[in-house]
C-alpha positions as CSV (number, residue, x, y, z in Angstrom):
1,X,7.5,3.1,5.0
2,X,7.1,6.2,7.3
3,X,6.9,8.4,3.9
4,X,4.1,6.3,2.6
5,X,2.5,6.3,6.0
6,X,2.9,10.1,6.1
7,X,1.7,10.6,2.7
8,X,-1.4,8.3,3.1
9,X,-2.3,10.3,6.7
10,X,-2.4,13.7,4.4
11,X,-4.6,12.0,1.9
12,X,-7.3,10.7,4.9
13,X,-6.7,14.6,6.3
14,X,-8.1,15.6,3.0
15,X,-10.7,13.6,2.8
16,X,-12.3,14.0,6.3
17,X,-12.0,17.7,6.0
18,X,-13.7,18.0,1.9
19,X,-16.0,14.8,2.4
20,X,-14.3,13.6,-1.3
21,X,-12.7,10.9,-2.0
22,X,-8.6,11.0,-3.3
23,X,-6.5,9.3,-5.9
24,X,-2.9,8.9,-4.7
25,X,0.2,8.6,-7.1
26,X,0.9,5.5,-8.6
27,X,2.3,3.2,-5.9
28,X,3.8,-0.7,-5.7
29,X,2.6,-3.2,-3.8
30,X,4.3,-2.7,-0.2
31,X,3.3,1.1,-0.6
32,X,-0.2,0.5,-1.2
33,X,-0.7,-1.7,1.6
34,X,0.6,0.8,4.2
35,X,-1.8,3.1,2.9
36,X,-4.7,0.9,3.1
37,X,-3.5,0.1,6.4
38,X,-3.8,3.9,7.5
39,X,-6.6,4.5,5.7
40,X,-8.3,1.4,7.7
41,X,-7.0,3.0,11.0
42,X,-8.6,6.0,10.4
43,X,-12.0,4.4,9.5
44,X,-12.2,5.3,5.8
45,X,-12.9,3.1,2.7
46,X,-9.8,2.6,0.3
47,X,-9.2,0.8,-2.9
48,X,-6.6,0.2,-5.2
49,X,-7.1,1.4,-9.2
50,X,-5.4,1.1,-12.3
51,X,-3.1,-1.8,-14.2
52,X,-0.2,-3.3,-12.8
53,X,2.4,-0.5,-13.0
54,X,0.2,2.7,-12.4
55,X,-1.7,0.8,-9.6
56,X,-2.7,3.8,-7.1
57,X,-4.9,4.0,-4.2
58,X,-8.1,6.2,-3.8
59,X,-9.0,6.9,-0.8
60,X,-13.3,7.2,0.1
61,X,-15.0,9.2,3.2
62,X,-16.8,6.9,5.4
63,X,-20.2,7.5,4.2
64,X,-19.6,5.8,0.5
């Protein structure tokens, strides 16, 4: 969980400092859900993408 979290904090770093939004790897469920859960924290817009097993999150700045 702390990975995922770790992962997902890079990804909002990345958005915040380009303003673009970010497509993670293919996740599973749990994983995706502690991203969103960052990416909430940190006051971004996040969605989940794709078909069942290449399900990954992207991650949007504020402003979309």
């Amino acid at each position: 969980k702390a990975e995922v979290a770790a992962e997902g904090r890079d990804a909002v770093a990345e958005v915040q400092e380009k303003g673009e939004s970010v497509s993670l790897r293919p996740m599973n469920p749990f994983e995706r859900k502690v991203v969103h859960d960052v990416v909430k924290e940190a006051g971004l817009v996040s969605e989940s993408e794709g078909t069942e097993l290449s399900r990954y999150v992207v991650i949007h700045p504020a402003s979309e």
